[in-house]
C-alpha positions, 0 to 999 in steps of 0.5 A: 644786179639785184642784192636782195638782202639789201633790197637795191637794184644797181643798173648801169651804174645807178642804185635804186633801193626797193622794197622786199616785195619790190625786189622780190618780185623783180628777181622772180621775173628776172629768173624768169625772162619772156615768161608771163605770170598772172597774179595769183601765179605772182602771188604765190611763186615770187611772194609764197603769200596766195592771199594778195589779191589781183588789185594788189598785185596789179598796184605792185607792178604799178609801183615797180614799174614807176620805180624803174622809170627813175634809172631808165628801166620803165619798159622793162615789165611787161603785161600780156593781155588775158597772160599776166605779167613778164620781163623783157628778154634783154633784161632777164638774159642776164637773169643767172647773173642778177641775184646776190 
């Protein structure tokens, strides 16, 4: 469960606080399972901010995907190559469920 207000991911009885884009970015392929994004698309749908670059979109999913590592998460975004970035289905079936 993602509260995003609070920014924390709650995952099998464990809490992890994120950042606002951390969370963001979370929730938006969670609603979105199996689906991959590029950057720009990441930029702009899950941020509404066209202006981050590649390099720093790359270094968010880098650090989510290290914070995920903490609760037992780390496989959970993946990277399609030449297609972007998605989220495991078993994750994301719950994607209606997820956001407070």
């Amino acid at each position: 469960m993602i509260d995003r207000k609070e920014h924390t991911l709650v995952y099998a009885g464990r809490s992890l606080r994120l950042t606002r884009r951390e969370a963001d970015l979370l929730d938006f392929l969670m609603r979105h399972p199996r689906r991959p994004f590029t950057s720009k698309q990441l930029a702009t749908l899950a941020w509404q901010n066209s202006r981050l670059s590649d390099a720093q979109v790359r270094t968010y999913i880098m650090r989510l995907r290290s914070r995920l590592k903490e609760i037992g998460l780390e496989d959970v975004i993946t990277v399609a190559r030449n297609r972007g970035y998605g989220i495991t289905g078993a994750i994301g079936r719950a994607a209606g469920e997820v956001s407070a």
